[in-house]
C-alpha positions, 0 to 999 in steps of 0.5 A: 916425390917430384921436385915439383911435388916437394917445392911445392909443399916446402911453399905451403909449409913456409906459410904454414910457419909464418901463420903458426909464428904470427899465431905465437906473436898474438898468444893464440897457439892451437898446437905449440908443438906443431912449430917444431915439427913444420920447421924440421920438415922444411929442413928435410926438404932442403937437405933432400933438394941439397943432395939431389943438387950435388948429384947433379954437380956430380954428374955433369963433373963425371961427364966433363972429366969422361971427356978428358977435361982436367979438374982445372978446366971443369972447375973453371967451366962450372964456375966453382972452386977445383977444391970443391969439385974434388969434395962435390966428388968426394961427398957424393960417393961417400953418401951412395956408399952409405956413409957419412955425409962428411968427405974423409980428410 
């Protein structure tokens, strides 16, 4: 599925929820359960667009330091923490390693 593809269905499901939330609001619920199954949905699809946005972090931090750039100079040129390139690095490959989504300490 597309980025285009799963924001587009996180909109849908978004309304989905405010219908199912204002249904809950009058007492008129069809399926009670559905609620919960549209919330954990909408937070696959965010934890789905979180990793692919680290790994393009990741990327562009591989890129800058394969040119020589101290995690100093990258941290300042992306805009964020050194500590967090560093755990971007670290959380990225412990994922493609199959492993936690937690870095070690």
């Amino acid at each position: 599925m597309s980025r285009e593809d799963r924001l587009r269905l996180l909109s849908d499901l978004r309304s989905e929820l405010i219908k199912l939330e204002t249904q809950r609001g009058r007492g008129v619920v069809d399926n009670p359960g559905r609620m919960r199954y549209v919330k954990r949905l909408i937070a696959r699809i965010l934890t789905i667009e979180h990793d692919d946005e680290l790994r393009e972090l990741a990327g562009r931090i591989n890129e800058l330091r394969s040119k020589g750039l101290t995690y100093d100079k990258v941290s300042m040129q992306l805009g964020i923490k050194k500590s967090m390139v560093k755990r971007i690095l670290k959380t990225v490959k412990a994922k493609a390693e199959g492993g936690s989504s937690k870095p070690a300490q």
